[in-house]
N, C-alpha and C positions, 0 to 999 in steps of 0.2 A: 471398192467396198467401203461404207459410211460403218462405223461402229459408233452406236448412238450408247451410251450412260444415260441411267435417271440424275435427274439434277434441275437447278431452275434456268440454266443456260448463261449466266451472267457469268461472264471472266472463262465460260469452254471454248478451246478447241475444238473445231470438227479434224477427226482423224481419221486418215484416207491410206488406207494399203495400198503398196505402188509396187511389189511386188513379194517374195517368200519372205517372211520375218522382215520385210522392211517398213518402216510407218513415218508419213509426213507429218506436218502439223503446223498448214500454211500461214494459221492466224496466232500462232504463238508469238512471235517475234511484233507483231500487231500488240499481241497486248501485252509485253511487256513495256515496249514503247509507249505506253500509256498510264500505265505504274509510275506511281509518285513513289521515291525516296527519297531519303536526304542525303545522297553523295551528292557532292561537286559535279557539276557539267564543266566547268573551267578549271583548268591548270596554270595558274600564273608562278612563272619560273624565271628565275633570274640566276648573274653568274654570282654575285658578291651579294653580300647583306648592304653594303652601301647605295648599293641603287635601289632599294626600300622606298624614299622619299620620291624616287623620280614616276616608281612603277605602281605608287600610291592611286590615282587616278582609276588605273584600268580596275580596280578594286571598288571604287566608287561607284563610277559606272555600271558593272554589274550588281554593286549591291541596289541601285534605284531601280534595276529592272527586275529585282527581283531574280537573278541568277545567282545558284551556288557555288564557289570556287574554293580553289585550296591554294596555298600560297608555300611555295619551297624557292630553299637558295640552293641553287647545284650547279656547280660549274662544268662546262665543258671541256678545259684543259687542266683543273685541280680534281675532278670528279667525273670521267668520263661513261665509269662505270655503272654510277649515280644516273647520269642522266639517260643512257640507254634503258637499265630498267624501267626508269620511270616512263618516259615514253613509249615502251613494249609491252607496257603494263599499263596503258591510260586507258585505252576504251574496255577493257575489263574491268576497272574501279567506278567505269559510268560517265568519264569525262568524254565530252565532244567536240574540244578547241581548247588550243594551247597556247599561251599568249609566253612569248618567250621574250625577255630583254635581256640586253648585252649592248657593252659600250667597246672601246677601241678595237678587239678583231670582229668582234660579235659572232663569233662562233657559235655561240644555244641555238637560236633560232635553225641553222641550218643543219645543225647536227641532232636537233629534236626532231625533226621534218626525214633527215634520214630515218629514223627509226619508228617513226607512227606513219600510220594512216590518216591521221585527224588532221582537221586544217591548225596549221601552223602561225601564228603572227608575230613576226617579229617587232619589237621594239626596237629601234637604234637609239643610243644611252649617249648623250655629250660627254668627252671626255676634256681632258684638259688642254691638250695640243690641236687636234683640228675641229673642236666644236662638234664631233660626233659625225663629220663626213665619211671617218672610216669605217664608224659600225654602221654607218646605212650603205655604203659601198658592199661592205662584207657583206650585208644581210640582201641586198638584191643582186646580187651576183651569184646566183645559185647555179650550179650542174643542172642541164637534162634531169628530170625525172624527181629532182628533191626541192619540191614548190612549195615556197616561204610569201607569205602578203605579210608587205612591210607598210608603217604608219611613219608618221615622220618622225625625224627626232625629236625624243621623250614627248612623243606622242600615245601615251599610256590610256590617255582617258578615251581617244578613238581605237586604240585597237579592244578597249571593253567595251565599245559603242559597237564593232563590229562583229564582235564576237557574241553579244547578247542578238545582232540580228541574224549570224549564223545558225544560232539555236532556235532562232522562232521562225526560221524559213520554213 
């Protein structure tokens, strides 16, 4: 059963009864997907404020493409609680990919990935001792089931090259 409203049809819904008091409304999610605001599509996260300068890049790179992102420092073992929220709560603020950096365990990345849906990209951050081997060991050493895409080390300006082409897939 179509229930038709007067209107000029720009931005309606067709709404379809699919059974007692139940109603679809196949093209809503259509058009909201198509709705400009101005939240962030990207999450760029990191564990310390000192990896600012390295995770500077992927910030760039989404700003020349014209993508909006939000930029938080949240650690995964001084703020574990921080970043679950935030992760359980990205695709409801409108974000579609999370660029996570982390240097010697690199924890964010795979602990952000545990908790969203959204593609995940980890950054590995050089550290002092092994040149950042260990954060790119951590970050692609993921479990079964909590799928992290890693860039290289402080490789910041392609994981926003990759993550502005996720959005425009």
């Amino acid at each position: 059963m179509e229930i038709e409203e007067p209107g000029d049809g720009i931005g309606e819904a067709e709404i379809e009864q699919s059974g007692p008091g139940t109603a679809t409304m196949p093209a809503v999610q259509e058009a909201f997907e198509e709705i400009e605001v101005d939240a962030p599509l990207v999450g760029v996260i990191m564990g310390s404020a000192s990896d600012k300068p390295k995770m500077q890049p992927a910030g760039e790179a989404l700003q020349d493409a014209g993508i909006r992102y939000d930029v938080r420092v949240i650690s995964a073992h001084r703020d574990p609680d921080k970043v679950r929220d935030y992760c359980q709560n990205a695709r409801m603020r409108g974000l579609r990919v999370i660029i996570a950096g982390a240097g010697m365990s690199a924890a964010l990345p795979g602990v952000a990935a545990s908790h969203s849906d959204l593609p995940v990209i980890g950054v590995p951050i050089a550290g002092r001792n092994l040149g950042g081997l260990d954060a790119l060991l951590s970050a692609v050493q993921m479990p079964p089931g909590v799928p992290v895409g890693v860039v290289a080390i402080d490789g910041a300006k392609n994981a926003g090259l990759l993550a502005a082409r996720i959005i425009h897939a």
